[in-house]
Phi, psi and omega in degrees: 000147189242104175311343208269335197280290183325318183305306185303311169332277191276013183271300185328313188280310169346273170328298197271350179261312183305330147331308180279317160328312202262000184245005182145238194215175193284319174306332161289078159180024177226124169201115200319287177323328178290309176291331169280315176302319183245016153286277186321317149317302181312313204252009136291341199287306224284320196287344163252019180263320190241154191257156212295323164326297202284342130300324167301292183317339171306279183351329192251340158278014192261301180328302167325328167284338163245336180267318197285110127314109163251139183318147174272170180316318194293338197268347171284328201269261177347316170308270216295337173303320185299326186297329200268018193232319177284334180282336188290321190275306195248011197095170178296306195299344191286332181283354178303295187317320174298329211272000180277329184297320194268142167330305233236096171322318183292285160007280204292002188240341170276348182286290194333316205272340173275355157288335177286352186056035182303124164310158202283341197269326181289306189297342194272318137011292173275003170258350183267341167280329162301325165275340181309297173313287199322293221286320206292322202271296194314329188255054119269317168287324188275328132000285187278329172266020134304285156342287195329295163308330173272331176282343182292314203291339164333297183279352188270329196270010076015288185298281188336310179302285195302310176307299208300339160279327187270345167278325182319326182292338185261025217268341185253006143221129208294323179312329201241012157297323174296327195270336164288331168280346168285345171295273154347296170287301190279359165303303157332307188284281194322307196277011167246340190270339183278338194272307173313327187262329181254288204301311190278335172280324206261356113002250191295337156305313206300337193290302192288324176268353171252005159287301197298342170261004180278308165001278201289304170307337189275327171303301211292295181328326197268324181288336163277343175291328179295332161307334167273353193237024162055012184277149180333171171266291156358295195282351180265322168299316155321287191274013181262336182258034184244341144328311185295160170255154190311323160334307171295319164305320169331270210307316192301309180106000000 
């Protein structure tokens, strides 16, 4: 689980209900109409903005951002080495056996295909049109929560607009200002805590963990084609840590 998303979450609502808490209470600041205009609005925005797979599919690229752990460079970059030492030693077919062994699909279907002895130029080819989709799903998911993010406060300044009419209208009784100005103020509040807090953050994670995994599919692509081209495990290590920034080469030794 990547703690660090979760934390900011709940430290972030933590912080502004607490904030409130410490200023009355939470009931002034819960209002159905304020919550359908701008929850409810955002996520009609979306839906005609986007075709409805691909909003449900956020959701499941969203999971990522709290759940999905990916292997660091160094430990992929040692995997391939270990692969590349058995392959170097025993032949291609000796790696069929590792591959039930490995995690990581993408891994285990490129182990695959260099056992099948698929030429270098084929392998590299069917692993890079699979990363071409991950970028593909991944800058899609960041789009709609983008969308998200730009359509709340929209719609929270939407929610503002209307209460400021229905107060306008009520100006001669005075009993029916409140629930419009509440309208009013908390369409605003809903609609910066859902972009700022939710949208625009889970955004820029989603932007970052598919740099990182492209990453990681991209080590992964040059050490098993280097492995069909028969190069050292030694000479693949080399050059798989020329991806890394030197620091990271550092620690490796």
């Amino acid at each position: 689980m990547d703690i660090a998303t979760l934390l900011g979450l709940i430290a972030g609502l933590a912080l502004v209900f607490g904030s409130i808490l410490m200023g009355g209470g939470l009931g002034a600041f819960f209002n159905v109409p304020s919550l359908l205009i701008t929850v409810g609005g955002s996520f009609s925005a979306l839906l005609i903005a986007f075709p409805l797979e691909k909003v449900i599919g956020a959701a499941a690229v969203a999971k990522n951002c709290f759940s999905h752990q990916l292997p660091s460079p160094s430990e992929v970059i040692k995997q391939i080495v270990e692969l590349a030492t058995i392959c170097r030693r025993d032949g291609p077919l000796a790696l069929e056996s590792k591959i039930e062994e490995l995690k990581d699909p993408f891994l285990a279907k490129g182990v695959q295909l260099v056992v099948d002895g698929t030429p270098q130029e084929v392998l590299r080819e069917i692993l890079d049109i699979e990363i071409s989709w991950l970028q593909e799903r991944h800058t899609t998911g960041k789009k709609i929560f983008e969308s998200l993010g730009a359509s709340a406060p929209a719609f929270g300044l939407v929610g503002t607009l209307i209460g400021l009419i229905q107060m306008l209208r009520t100006l001669d009784d005075p009993s029916k200002l409140g629930g419009s100005m509440a309208v009013a103020l908390l369409t605003t509040f809903y609609g910066a805590l859902l972009a700022n807090l939710f949208a625009m953050p889970l955004a820029g994670k989603l932007e970052n963990r598919s740099k990182e995994e492209v990453l990681i599919r991209e080590l992964m692509v040059e050490g098993l084609v280097s492995m069909t081209q028969g190069h050292s495990p030694r000479l693949i290590e080399e050059k798989l840590k020329a991806f890394l920034a030197p620091k990271l080469r550092e620690a490796m030794g």
